[in-house]
C-alpha positions as CSV (number, residue, x, y, z in Angstrom):
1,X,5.7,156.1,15.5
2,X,9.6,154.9,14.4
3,X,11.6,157.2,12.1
4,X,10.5,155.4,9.3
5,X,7.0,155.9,9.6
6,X,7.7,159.6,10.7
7,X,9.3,160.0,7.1
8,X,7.2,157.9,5.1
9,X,4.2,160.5,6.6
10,X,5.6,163.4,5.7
11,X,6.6,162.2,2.4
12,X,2.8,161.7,1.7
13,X,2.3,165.2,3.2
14,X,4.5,166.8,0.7
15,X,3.3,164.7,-2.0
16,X,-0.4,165.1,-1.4
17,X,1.1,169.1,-1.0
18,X,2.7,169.2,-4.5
19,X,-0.5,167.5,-6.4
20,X,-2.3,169.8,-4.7
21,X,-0.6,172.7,-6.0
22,X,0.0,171.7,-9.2
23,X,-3.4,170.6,-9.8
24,X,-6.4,170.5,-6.8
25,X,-8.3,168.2,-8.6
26,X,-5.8,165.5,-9.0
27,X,-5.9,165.1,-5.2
28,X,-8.8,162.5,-5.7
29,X,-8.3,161.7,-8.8
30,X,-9.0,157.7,-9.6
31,X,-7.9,155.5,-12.3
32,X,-11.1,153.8,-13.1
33,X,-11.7,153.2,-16.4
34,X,-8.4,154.6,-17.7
35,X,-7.9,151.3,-19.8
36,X,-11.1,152.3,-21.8
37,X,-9.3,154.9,-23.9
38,X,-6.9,152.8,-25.3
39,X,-8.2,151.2,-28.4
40,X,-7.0,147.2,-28.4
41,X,-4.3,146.9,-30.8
42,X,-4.8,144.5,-33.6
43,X,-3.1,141.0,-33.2
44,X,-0.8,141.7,-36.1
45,X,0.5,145.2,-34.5
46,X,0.5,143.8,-31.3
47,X,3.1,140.4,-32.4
48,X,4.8,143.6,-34.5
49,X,5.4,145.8,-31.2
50,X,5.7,143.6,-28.7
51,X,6.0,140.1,-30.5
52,X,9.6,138.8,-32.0
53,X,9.9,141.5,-34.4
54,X,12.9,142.8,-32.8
55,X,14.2,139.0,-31.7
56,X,13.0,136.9,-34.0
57,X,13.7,133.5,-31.7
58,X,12.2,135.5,-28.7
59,X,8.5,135.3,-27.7
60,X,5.4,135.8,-29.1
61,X,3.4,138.5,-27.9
62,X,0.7,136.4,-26.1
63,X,3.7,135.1,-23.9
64,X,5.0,138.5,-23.4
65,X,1.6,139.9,-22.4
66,X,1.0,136.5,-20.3
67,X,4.2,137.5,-18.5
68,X,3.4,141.1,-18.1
69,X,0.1,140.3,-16.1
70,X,1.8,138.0,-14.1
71,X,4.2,140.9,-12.8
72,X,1.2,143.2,-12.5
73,X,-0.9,140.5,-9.8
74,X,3.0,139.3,-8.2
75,X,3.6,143.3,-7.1
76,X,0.0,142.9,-5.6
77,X,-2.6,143.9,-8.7
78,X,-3.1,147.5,-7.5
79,X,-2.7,148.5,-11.0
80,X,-6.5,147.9,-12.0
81,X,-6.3,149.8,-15.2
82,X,-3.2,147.7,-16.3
83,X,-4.5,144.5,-15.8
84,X,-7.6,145.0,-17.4
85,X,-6.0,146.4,-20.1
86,X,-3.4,143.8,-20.4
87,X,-6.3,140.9,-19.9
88,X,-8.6,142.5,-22.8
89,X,-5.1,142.7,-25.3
90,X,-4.3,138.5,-24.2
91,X,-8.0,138.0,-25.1
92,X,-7.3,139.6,-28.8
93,X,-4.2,137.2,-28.8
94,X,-6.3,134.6,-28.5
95,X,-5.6,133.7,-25.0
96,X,-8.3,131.3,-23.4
97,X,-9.5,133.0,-20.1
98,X,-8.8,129.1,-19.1
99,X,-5.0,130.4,-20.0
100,X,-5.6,134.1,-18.4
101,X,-7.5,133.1,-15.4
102,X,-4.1,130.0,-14.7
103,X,-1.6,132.9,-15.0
104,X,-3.5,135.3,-12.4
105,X,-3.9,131.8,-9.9
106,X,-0.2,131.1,-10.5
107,X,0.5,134.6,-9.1
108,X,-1.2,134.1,-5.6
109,X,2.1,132.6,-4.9
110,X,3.9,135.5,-4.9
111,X,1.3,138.3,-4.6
112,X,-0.7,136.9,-2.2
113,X,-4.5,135.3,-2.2
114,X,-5.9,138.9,-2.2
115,X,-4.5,140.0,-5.2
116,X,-5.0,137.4,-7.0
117,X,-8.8,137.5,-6.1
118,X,-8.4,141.5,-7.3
119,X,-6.9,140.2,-10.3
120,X,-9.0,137.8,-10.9
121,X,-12.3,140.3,-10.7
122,X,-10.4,142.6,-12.9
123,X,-10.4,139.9,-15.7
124,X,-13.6,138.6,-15.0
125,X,-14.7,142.3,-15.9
126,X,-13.0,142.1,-19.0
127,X,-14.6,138.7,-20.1
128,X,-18.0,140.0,-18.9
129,X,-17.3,143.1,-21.0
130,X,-16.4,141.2,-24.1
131,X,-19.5,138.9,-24.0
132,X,-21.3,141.6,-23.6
133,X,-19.5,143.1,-26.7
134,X,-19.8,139.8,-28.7
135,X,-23.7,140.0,-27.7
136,X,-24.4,143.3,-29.4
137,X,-22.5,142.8,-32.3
């Protein structure tokens, strides 16, 4: 084992060490379905916070959440919760999941084919979710 290794090990020790003592059961805590107690903001809120409120020759907020996801599959889409999140707010944009599904492929260029096959289960989730949804309604 090199020096790095050595330090990255016992950073996780005294990581996994600190979560532990400030909360045992956070030790194996997981993430799924995190994104499900967010609500999905209305389109209008959604242009108003993240849209070209603030720069009014800036993007829309479809193109800023179309932007987002691709930075959440490049870095490797281990942020399930995010993506799904992000994927079920581009749908209430009005994003195709033509559109969604071309961002998440474009990324396999810089994340790699493996995330963007993680991504692209993540959004398939969402759009199976949301038929679902539709369905019942």
């Amino acid at each position: 084992m090199n020096d790095f290794a050595r330090m990255y090990a016992q950073m996780m020790q005294q990581g996994t060490a600190m979560v532990r003592a400030f909360n045992p059961a956070l030790e194996d805590y997981v993430p799924e379905g995190f994104e499900k107690l967010m609500p999905t903001m209305p389109k209008d809120w959604m242009e108003a916070m993240f849209g070209n409120a603030f720069n009014k020759d800036g993007l829309d907020a479809k193109t800023r959440l179309m932007l987002t996801l691709g930075g959440l599959v490049a870095v490797g889409a281990t942020a399930g919760p995010q993506i799904k999140y992000t994927v079920r707010h581009l749908l209430e944009m009005g994003a195709t999941q033509k559109e969604i599904a071309e961002v998440i492929y474009q990324m396999s260029m810089l994340g790699g084919i493996p995330a963007m096959n993680r991504a692209m289960e993540l959004a398939q989730s969402v759009f199976a979710e949301k038929t679902n949804e539709e369905g019942s309604a």
